[in-house]
C-alpha positions as CSV (number, residue, x, y, z in Angstrom):
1,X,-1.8,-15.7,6.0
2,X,-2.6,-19.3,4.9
3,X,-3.3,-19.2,0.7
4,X,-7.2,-20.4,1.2
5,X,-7.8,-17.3,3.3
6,X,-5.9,-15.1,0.1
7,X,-8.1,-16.7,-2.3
8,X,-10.4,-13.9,-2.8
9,X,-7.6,-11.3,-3.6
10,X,-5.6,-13.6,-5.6
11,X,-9.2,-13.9,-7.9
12,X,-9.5,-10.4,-7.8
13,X,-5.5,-9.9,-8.8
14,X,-6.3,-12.2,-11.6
15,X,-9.7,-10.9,-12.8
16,X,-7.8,-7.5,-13.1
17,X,-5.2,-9.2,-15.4
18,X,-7.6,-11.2,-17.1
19,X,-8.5,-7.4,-18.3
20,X,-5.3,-7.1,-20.6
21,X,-6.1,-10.0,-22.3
22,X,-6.2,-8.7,-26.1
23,X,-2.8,-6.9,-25.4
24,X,-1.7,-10.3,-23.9
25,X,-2.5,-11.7,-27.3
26,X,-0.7,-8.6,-29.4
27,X,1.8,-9.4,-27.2
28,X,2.4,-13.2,-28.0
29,X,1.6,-12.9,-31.7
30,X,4.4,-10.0,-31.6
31,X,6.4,-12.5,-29.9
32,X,6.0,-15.0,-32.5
33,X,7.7,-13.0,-35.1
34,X,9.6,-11.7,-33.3
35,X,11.0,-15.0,-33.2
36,X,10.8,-16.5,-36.4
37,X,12.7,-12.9,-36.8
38,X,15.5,-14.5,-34.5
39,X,16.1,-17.0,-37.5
40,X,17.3,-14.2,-39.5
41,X,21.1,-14.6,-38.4
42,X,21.6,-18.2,-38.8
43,X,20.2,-18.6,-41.9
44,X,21.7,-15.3,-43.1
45,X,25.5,-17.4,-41.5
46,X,23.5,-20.6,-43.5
47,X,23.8,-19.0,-46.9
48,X,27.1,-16.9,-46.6
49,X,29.1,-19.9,-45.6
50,X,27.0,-22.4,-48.0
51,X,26.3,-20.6,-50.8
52,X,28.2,-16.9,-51.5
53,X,31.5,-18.2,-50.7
54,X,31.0,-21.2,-53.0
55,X,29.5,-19.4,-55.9
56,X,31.4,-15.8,-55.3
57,X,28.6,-14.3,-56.1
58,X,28.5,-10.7,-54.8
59,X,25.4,-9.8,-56.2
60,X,23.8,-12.5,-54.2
61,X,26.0,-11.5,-51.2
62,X,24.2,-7.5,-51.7
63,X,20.7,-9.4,-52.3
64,X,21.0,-11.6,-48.8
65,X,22.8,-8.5,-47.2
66,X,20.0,-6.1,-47.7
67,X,17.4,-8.7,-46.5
68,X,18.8,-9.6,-43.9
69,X,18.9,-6.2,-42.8
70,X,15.2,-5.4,-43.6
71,X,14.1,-8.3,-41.4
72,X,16.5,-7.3,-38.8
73,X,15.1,-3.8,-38.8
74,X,11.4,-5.3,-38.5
75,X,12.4,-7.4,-35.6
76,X,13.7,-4.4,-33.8
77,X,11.0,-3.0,-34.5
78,X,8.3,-5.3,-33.7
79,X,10.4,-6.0,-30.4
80,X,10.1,-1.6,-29.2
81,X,6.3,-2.1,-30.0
82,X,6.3,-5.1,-28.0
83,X,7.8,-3.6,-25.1
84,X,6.0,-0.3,-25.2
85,X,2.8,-2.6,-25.0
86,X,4.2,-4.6,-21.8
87,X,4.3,-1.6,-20.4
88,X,0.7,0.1,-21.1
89,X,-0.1,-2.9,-19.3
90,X,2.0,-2.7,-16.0
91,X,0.7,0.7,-16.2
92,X,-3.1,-0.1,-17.0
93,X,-3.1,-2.8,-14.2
94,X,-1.5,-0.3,-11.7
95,X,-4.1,2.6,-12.4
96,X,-6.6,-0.2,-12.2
97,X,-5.7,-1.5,-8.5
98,X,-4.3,2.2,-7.0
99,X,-7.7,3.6,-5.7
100,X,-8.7,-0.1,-4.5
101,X,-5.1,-0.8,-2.8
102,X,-4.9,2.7,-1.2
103,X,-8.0,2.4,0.3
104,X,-7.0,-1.3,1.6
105,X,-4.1,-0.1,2.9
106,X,-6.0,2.4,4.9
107,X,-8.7,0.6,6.1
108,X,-6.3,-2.4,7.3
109,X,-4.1,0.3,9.5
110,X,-7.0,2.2,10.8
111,X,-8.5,-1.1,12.3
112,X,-5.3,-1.9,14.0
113,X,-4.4,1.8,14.6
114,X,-0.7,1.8,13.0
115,X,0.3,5.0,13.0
116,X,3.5,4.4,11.4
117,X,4.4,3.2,7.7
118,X,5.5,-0.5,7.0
119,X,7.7,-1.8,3.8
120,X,4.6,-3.9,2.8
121,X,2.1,-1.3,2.5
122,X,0.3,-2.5,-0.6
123,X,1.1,0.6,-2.9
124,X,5.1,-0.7,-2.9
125,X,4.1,-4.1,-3.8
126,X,1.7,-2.8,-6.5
127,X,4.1,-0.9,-8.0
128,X,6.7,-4.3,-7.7
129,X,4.3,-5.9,-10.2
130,X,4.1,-3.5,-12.8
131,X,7.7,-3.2,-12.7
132,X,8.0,-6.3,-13.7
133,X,5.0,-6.3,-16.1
134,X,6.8,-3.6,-18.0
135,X,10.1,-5.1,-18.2
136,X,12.1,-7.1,-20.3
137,X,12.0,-10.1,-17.5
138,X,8.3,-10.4,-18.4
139,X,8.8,-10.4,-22.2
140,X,11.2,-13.3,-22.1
141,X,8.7,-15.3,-20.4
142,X,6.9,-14.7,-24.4
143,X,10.5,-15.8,-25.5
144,X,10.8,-19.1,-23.2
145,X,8.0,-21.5,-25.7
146,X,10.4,-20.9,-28.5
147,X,14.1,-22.1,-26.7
148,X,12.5,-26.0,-27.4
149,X,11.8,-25.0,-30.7
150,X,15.6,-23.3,-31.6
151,X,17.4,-26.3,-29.7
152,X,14.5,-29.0,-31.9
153,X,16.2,-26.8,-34.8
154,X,20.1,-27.3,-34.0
155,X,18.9,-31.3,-33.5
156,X,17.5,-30.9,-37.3
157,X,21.1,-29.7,-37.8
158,X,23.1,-32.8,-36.2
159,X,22.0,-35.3,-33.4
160,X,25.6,-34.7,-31.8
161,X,24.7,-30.7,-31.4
162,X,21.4,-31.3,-30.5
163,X,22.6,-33.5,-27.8
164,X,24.9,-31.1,-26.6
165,X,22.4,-28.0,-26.9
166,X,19.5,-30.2,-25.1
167,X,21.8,-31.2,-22.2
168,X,23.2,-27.3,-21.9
169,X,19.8,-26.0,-21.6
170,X,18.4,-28.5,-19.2
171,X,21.8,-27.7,-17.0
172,X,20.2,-23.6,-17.9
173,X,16.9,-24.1,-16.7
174,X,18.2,-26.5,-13.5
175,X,20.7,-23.9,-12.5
176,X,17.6,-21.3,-12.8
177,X,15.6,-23.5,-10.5
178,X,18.3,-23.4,-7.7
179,X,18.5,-20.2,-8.2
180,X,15.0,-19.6,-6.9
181,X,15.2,-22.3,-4.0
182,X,18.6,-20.8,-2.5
183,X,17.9,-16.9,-2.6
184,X,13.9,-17.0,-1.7
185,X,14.4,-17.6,2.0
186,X,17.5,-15.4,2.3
187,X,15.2,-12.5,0.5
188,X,12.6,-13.0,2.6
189,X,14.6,-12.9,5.8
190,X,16.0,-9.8,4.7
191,X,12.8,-7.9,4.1
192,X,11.2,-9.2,6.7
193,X,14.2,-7.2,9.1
194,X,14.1,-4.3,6.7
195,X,10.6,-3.8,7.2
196,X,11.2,-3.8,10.7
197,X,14.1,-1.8,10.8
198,X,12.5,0.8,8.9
199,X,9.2,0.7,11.3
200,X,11.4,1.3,13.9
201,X,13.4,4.0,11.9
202,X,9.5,6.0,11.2
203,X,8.5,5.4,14.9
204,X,11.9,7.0,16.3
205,X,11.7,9.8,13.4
206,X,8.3,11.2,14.7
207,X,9.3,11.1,18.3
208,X,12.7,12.3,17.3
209,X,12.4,15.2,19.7
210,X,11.5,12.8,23.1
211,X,14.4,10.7,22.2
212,X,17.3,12.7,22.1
213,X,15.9,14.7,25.3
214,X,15.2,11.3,27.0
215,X,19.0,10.6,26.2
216,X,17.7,7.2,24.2
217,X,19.9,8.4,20.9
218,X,22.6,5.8,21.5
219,X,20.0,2.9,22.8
220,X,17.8,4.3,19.5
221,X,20.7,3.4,16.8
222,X,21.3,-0.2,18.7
223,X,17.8,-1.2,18.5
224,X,17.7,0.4,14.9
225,X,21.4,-1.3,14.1
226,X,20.3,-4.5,15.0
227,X,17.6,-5.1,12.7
228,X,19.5,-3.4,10.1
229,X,22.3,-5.5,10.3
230,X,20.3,-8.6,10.2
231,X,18.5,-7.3,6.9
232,X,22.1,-6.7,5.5
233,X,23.5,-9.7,6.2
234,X,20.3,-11.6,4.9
235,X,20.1,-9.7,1.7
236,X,24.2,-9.7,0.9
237,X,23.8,-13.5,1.5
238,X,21.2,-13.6,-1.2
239,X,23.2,-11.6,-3.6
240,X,25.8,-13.7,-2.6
241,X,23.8,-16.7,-3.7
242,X,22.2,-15.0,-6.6
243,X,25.3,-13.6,-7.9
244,X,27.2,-17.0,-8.1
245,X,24.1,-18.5,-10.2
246,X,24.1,-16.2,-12.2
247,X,27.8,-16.2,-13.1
248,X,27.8,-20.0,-13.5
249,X,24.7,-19.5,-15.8
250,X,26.5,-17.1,-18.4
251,X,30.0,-18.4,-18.1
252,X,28.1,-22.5,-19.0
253,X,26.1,-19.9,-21.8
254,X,29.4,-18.9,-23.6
255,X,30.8,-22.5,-23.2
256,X,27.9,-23.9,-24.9
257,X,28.1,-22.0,-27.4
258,X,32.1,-21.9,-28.1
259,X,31.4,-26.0,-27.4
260,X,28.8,-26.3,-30.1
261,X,31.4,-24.5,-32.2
262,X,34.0,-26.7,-31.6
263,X,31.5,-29.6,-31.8
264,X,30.6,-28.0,-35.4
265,X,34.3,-27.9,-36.5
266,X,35.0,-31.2,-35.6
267,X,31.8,-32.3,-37.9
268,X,32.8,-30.3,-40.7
269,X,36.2,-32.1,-40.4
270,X,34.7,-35.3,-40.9
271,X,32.5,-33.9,-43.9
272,X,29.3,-34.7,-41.6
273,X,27.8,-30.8,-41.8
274,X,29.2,-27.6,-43.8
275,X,30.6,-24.4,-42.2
276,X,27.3,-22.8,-42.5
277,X,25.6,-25.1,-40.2
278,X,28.7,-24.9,-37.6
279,X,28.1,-21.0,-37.0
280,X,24.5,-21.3,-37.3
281,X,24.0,-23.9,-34.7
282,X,26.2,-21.3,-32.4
283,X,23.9,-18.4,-33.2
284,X,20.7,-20.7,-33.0
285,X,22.0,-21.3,-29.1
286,X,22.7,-18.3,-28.2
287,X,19.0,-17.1,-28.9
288,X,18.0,-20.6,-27.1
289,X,19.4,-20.1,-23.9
290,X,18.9,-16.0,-23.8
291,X,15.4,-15.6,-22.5
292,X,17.1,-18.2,-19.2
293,X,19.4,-16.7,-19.1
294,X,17.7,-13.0,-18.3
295,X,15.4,-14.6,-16.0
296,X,18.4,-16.0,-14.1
297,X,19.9,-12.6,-14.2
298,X,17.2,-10.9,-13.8
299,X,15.6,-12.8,-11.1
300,X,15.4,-10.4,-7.9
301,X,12.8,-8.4,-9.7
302,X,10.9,-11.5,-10.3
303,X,11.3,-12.1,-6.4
304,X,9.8,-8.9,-5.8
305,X,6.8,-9.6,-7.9
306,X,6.0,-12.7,-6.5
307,X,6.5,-11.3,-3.3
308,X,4.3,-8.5,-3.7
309,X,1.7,-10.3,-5.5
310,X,1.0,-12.6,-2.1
311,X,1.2,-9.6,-0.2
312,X,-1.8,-7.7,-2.3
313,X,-3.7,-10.9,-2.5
314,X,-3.3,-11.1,1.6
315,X,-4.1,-7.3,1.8
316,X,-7.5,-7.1,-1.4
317,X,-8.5,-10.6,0.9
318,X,-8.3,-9.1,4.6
319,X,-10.2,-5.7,2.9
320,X,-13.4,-7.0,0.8
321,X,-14.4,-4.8,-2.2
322,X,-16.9,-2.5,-1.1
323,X,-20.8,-3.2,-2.3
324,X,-22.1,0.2,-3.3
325,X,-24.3,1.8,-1.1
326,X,-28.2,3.2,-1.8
327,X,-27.2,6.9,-1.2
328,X,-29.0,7.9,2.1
329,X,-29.9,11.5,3.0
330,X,-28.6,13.8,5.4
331,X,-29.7,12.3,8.5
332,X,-31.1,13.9,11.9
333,X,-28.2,13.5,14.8
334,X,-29.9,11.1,16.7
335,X,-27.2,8.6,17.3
336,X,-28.4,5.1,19.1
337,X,-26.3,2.2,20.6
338,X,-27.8,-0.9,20.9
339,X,-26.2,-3.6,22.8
340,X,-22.7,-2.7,21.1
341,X,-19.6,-5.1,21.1
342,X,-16.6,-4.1,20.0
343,X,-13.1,-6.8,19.7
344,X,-10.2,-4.5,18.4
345,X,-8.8,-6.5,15.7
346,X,-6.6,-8.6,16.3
347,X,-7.5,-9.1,19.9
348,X,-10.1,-12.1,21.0
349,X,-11.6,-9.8,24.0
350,X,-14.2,-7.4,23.8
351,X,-12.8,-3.6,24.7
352,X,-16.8,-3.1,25.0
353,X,-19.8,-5.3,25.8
354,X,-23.2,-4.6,25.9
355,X,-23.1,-0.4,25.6
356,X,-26.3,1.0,24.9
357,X,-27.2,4.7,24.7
358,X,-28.9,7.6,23.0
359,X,-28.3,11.0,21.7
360,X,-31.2,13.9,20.1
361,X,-30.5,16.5,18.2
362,X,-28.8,19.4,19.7
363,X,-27.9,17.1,23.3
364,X,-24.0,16.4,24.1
365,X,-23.0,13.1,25.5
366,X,-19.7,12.2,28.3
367,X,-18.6,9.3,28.0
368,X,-15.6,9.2,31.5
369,X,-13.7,6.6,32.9
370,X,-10.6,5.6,33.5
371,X,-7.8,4.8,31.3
372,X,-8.5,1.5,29.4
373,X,-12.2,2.1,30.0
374,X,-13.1,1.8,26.4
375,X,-13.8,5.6,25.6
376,X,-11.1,5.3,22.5
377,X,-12.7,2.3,21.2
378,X,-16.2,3.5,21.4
379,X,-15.2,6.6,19.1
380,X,-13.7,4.3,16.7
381,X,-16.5,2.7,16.3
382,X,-18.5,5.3,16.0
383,X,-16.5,6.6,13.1
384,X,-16.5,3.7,11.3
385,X,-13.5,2.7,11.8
386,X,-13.8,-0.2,13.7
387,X,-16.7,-2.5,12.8
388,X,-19.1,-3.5,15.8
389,X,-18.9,-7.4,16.2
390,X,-22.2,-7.4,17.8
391,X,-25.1,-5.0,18.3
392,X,-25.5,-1.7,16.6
393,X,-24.7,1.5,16.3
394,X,-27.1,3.8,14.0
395,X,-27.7,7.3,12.8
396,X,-30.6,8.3,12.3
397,X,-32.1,5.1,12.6
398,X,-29.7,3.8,10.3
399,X,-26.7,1.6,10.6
400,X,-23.7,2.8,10.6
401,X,-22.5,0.3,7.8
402,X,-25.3,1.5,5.6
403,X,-23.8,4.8,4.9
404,X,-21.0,4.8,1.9
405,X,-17.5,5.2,4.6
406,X,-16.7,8.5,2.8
407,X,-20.6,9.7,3.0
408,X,-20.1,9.1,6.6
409,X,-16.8,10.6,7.3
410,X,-18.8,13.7,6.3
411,X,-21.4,13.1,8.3
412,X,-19.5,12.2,11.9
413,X,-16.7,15.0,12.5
414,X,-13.7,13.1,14.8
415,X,-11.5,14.9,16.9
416,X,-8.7,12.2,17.6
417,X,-6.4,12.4,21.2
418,X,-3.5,12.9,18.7
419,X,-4.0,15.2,16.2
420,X,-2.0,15.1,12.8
421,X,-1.8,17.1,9.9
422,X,-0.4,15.9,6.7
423,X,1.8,17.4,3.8
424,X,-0.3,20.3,2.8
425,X,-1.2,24.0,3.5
426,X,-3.7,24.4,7.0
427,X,-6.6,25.4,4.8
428,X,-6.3,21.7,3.1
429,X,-5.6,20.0,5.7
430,X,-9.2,21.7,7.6
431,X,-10.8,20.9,4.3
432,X,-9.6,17.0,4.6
433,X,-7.2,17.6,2.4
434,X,-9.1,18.4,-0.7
435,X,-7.5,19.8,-3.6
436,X,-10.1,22.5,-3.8
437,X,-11.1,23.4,-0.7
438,X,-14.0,25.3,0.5
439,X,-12.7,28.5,1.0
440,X,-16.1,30.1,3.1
441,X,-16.5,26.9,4.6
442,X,-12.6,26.4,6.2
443,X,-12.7,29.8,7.2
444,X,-16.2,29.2,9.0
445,X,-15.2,26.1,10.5
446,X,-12.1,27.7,11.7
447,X,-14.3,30.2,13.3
448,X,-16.1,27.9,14.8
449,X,-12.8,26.1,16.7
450,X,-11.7,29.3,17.8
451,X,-9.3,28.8,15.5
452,X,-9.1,31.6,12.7
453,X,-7.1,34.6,15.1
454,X,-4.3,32.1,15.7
455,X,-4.4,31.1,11.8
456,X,-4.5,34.8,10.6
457,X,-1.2,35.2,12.7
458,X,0.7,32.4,10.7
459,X,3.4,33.3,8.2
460,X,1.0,33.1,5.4
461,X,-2.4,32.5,7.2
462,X,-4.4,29.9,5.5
463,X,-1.9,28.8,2.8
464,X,0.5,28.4,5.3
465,X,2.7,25.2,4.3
466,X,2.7,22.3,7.2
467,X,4.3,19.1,7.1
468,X,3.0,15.8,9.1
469,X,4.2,16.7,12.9
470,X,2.4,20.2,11.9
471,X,6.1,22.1,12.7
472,X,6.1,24.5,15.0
473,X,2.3,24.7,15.9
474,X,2.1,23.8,19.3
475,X,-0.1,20.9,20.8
476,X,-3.2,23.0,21.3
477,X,-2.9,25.2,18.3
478,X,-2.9,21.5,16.4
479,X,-6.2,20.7,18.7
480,X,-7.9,23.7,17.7
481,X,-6.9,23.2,13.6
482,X,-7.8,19.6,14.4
483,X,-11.1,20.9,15.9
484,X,-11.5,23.0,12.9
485,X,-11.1,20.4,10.6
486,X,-13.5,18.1,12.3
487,X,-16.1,20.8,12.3
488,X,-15.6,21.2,8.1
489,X,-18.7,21.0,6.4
490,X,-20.7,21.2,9.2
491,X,-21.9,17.4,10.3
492,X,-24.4,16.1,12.6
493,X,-22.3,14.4,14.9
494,X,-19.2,15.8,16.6
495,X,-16.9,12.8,18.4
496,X,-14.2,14.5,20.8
497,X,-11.7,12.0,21.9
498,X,-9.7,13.7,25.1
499,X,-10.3,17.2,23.1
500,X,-9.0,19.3,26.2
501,X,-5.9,17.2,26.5
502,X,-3.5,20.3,25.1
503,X,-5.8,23.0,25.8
504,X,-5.3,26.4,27.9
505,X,-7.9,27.9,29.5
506,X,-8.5,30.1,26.1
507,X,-8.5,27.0,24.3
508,X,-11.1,25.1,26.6
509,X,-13.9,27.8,26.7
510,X,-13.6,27.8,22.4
511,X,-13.7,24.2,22.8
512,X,-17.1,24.5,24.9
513,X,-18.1,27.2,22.3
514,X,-18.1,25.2,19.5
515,X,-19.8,22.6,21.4
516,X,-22.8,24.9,22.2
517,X,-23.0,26.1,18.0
518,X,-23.3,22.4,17.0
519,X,-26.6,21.7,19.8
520,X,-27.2,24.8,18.5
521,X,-27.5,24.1,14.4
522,X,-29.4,20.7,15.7
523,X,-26.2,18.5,15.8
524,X,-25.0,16.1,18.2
525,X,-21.7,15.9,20.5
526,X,-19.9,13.2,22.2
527,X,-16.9,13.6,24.6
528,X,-14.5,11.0,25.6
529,X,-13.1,12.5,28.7
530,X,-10.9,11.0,31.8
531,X,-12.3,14.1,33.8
532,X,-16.1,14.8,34.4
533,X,-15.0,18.3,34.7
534,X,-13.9,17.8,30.5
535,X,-18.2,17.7,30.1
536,X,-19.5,21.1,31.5
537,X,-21.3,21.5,28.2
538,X,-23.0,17.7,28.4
539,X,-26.6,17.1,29.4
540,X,-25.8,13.5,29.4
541,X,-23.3,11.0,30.4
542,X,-22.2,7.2,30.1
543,X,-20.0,6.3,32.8
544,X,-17.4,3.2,30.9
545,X,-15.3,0.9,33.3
546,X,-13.5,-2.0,31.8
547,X,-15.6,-1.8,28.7
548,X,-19.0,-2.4,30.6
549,X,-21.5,0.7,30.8
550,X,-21.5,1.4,34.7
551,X,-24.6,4.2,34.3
552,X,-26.0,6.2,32.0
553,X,-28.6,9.1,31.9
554,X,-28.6,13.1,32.9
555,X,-25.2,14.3,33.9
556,X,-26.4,15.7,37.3
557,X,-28.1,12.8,38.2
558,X,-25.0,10.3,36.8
559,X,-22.6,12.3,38.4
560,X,-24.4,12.1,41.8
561,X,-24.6,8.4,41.6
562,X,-20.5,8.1,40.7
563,X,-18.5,11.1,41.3
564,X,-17.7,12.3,44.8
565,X,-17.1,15.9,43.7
566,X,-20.2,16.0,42.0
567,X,-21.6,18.9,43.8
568,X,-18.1,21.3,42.5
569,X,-18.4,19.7,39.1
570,X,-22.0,21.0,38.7
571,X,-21.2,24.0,40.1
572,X,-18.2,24.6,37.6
573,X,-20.8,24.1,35.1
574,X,-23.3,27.0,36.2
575,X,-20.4,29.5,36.4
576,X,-19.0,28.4,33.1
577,X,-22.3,28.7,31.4
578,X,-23.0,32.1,33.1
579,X,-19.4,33.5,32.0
580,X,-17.6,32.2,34.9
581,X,-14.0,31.3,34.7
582,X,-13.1,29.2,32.4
């Protein structure tokens, strides 16, 4: 993503650390005497060399001893507070951004319908920046303004170690910048390929059971090894890389400072500086060069920042904070299309054009076609999920993006083709995965989807632990929870996507019973079907091909118009509704 299109997030980013500006400043005017702190040891070296051993004065030896240690104590001190501070705010900025970036994250995969994880999901990057927030990386960045002013104080000392301490640390701060330019595009390259290789690692994980009986277990690992071998070589290139500047930069550290020594000596030799000023201007370096010295060191965690900081800015761009929404009541289910367009993102061509329909209160609309028809992308839309990119969809005479997405969500129940449950007992996962659910209100919807017998039977019933695949629960017992769960809380419109797909003949007539109890309450139902024999219970029907609307009105009269078998189908309908097979 080009940076004028991340603008927005990197302002937003920003703004949100603009909010830790008073600790910022507690921060830098720890820093600062923290500093002046440093000065401690030199001049402590200063007056030992210059002054105790001259005089043999032990008193003033005990005097300078204790002081020194007091100041030393307070710069320990002050440098613990400063840390703990650095690290209220990594943690303040993370709290800040987790509800916006979560919800980023998953309104950017619903609208390109990734089912599986990715290494740059947002959260990982987030948590990438407070790292580095927190640690002692960031505090030497408080550290770096005071390195001029320790080498301007050795050049107080002697031009000659001045020299040699100004040239060191401009060799320092070089070698830091190659540092940076080598290892960036090696790091990148190797998270690019780890990312992928762990995509590919998720996808083969949750169809684990189709690849080893398919016999793809061997192919599997070569695809997998591939990518992972290209992310190792990449990232042992850049710790290659890294690991040599780094090296270099400790090994020229302790040169300096044994130089300066010798360079000291040689000066006290020709009676141009005392021994005081030799070991100070070694100390004084040291403290110079340290805070280049951890960034150089330390520099793969600054990577990662960076790294993840472009990636939220991309991400908080792509995803717009949401405007707060006038609260809307509980609306009727009359659902209305009105010339709807729908592009899947990403894509330049429509998946629909031009689909207009209606639904009342306690109707049921088909929507059949053929495969690629559109029927998927319609219930996206419908949901939410994907945003129309012309015409309208509204409920209750309002449109769909003037309901608050969670407001909807309760509103719309959605029965996906593939249904998954998450980390959680079945009763949360029917409630939506609330922390408290609903006990009357899971059990009712689980009446409702047929699904509370086969519940009760479950090890534990309703607190019965699932994890994501939902275990051992075959595919229709997961339609049924999944039709449970879209039926929570009772909402006025009930979208079905291919909701007989798994189902046995038990499984279809509770499916067409819980149909009939939402036209019943006054709610509204809409079935994405590749069968017209899927929409017994429908008293209307759209007929999708190639995203255009081919008819739409009553079933019968559809059906007649576009279906050979349209005679049987109706007749399957009459028996069904007077108790026929099933």
């Amino acid at each position: 993503m080009s940076p004028d299109k991340t603008e927005s997030g990197q302002n937003e980013l920003r703004a949100i650390l603009r909010e830790n500006r008073a600790l910022f400043w507690v921060v830098g005017l720890f820093s600062v005497f923290v500093n002046t702190l440093m000065l401690t040891g030199p001049i402590y070296m200063l007056q030992v060399y210059d002054r105790v051993l001259g005089s043999r004065s032990e008193e003033t030896l005990l005097a300078l001893t204790v002081l020194m240690a007091f100041l030393f104590g307070m710069m320990g001190l002050l440098d613990f507070v400063r840390g703990r501070v650095l690290a209220r705010v990594g943690a303040k900025f993370q709290a800040r951004l987790d509800h916006r970036v979560f919800t980023a994250v998953l309104e950017y995969d619903s609208r390109l319908n990734r089912r599986s994880g990715t290494t740059e999901n947002g959260l990982k990057e987030l948590e990438a920046i407070r790292r580095l927030l927190g640690s002692p990386v960031f505090a030497a960045l408080f550290d770096l303004p005071f390195t001029p002013i320790f080498l301007a104080g050795i050049l107080l000392f002697h031009p000659y170690l001045g020299t040699l301490a100004l040239v060191g640390g401009g060799v320092l701060v070089a070698i830091a910048i190659l540092n940076q330019v080598s290892t960036s595009a090696p790091m990148r390259h190797a998270n690019q390929a780890t990312s992928q290789s762990d995509n590919l690692a998720e996808q083969l994980r949750s169809e684990a059971e189709m690849v080893r009986a398919l016999g793809m277990s061997d192919a599997a690992f070569d695809r997998w090894y591939r990518e992972r071998h290209s992310a190792l070589a990449d990232s042992v290139l850049s710790t290659d890389r890294s690991g040599a500047y780094t090296s270099l930069s400790k090994t020229l550290r302790m040169l300096l400072q044994s130089a300066i020594l010798g360079l000291g000596a040689w000066l006290v030799l020709q009676g141009e500086v005392t021994p005081g000023v030799m070991i100070a201007a070694s100390i004084l370096l040291g403290r110079a060069l340290a805070p280049v010295d951890l960034l150089i060191g330390q520099w793969p965690l600054v990577q990662a920042a960076r790294r993840g900081w472009r990636t939220l800015a991309a991400l908080l761009s792509e995803v717009e904070q949401p405007v707060p929404r006038t609260a809307l009541p509980r609306p009727d289910a009359i659902l209305t299309a009105e010339n709807l367009t729908v592009v899947p993102p990403g894509m330049t061509q429509a998946a629909l054009r031009m689909v207009n329909f209606n639904v009342q209160p306690g109707e049921a609309l088909g929507i059949i076609g053929p495969s690629g028809a559109g029927k998927s992308t319609l219930a996206r839309a419908i949901t939410g999920v994907w945003q129309p990119a012309g015409g309208r969809l509204r409920l209750d005479g309002a449109a769909l993006d003037q309901f608050d997405p969670a407001t909807l969500g309760q509103h719309i129940g959605f029965l996906p083709q593939r249904v998954r449950l998450f980390d959680g007992t079945i009763a949360e996962n029917i409630a939506g995965l609330s922390l408290t659910p609903d006990d009357a209100k899971v059990v009712e919807a689980a009446k409702k989807a047929a699904a509370h017998d086969l519940i009760l039977r479950l090890p534990d019933g309703y607190d019965t632990p699932v994890k994501g695949a939902g275990g051992l629960l075959s595919g229709g017992q997961l339609q049924r929870i999944g039709l449970a769960r879209a039926l929570y809380g009772d909402p006025v419109v009930l979208v079905l996507d291919e909701p007989n797909a798994n189902l046995d003949n038990e499984g279809s007539e509770a499916l067409n019973q819980a149909v009939r109890a939402v036209k019943a309450d006054g709610g509204a139902v809409l079935i994405m079907a590749h069968r017209p024999s899927a929409i017994q219970e429908c008293e209307k029907l759209l007929v999708l091909d190639d995203g255009m609307p081919r008819a739409f009105g009553p079933r019968d009269e559809v059906l007649r118009r576009t279906v050979q078998n349209a005679a049987q189908i109706s007749e399957s309908s009459v028996q069904r509704k007077g108790g026929g097979v099933a």
